[in-house]
C-alpha positions in Angstrom: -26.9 -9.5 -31.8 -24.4 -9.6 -29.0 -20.9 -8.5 -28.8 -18.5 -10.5 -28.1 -14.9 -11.6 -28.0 -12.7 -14.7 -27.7 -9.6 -15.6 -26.3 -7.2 -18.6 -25.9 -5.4 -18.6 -22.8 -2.8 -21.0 -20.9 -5.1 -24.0 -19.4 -7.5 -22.6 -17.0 -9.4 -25.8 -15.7 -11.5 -23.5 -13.2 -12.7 -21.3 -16.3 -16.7 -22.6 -16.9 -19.9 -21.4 -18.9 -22.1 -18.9 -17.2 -18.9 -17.4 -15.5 -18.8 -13.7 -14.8 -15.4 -12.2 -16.3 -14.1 -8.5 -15.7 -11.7 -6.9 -18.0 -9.5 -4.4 -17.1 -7.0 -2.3 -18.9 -7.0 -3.5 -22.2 -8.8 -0.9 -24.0 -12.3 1.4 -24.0 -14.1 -1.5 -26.1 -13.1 -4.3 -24.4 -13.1 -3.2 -20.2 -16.6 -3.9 -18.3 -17.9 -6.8 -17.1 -18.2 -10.2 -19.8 -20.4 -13.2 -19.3 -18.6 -16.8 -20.0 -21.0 -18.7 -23.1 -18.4 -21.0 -23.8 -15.2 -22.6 -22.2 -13.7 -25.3 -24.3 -10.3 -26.9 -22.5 -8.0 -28.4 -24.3 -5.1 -31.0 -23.1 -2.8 -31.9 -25.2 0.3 -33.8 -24.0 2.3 -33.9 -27.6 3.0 -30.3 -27.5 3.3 -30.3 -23.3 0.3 -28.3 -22.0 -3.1 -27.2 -21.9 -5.1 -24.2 -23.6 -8.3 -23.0 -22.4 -10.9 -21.0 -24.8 -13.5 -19.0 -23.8 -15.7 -16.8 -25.8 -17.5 -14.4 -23.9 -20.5 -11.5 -24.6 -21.0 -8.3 -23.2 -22.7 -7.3 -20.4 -22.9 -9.6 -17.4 -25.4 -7.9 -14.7 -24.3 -6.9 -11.1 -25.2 -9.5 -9.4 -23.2 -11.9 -11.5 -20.1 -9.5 -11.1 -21.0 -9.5 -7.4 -20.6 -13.1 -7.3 -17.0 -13.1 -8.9 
């Protein structure tokens, strides 16, 4: 079983599946380099905005980090 995390975030339309994510500074468990699985965006125009929400697993290889 992968680990993994998820996170909701102001609108990020640009945010995909597959992506490569780095995370820095947040804490010994979370910092390294993610893979994108899912990116589900959200618009909704009753409360004004857009959320974005993208679960990710551990582990993306170099070359995908390369790419970022």
């Amino acid at each position: 079983m992968a680990f993994g995390i998820a996170a909701r975030v102001f609108g990020y339309p640009l945010a995909r599946a597959e992506a490569p994510i780095t995370i820095e500074g947040v804490s010994l468990d979370l910092n390294g380099r993610w893979i994108a699985t899912l990116v589900n965006h959200d618009w909704s125009f009753e409360s004004g905005g857009a959320t974005t929400e993208i679960i990710a697993e551990f582990g993306a290889d170099d070359d995908d980090a390369a790419a970022s």
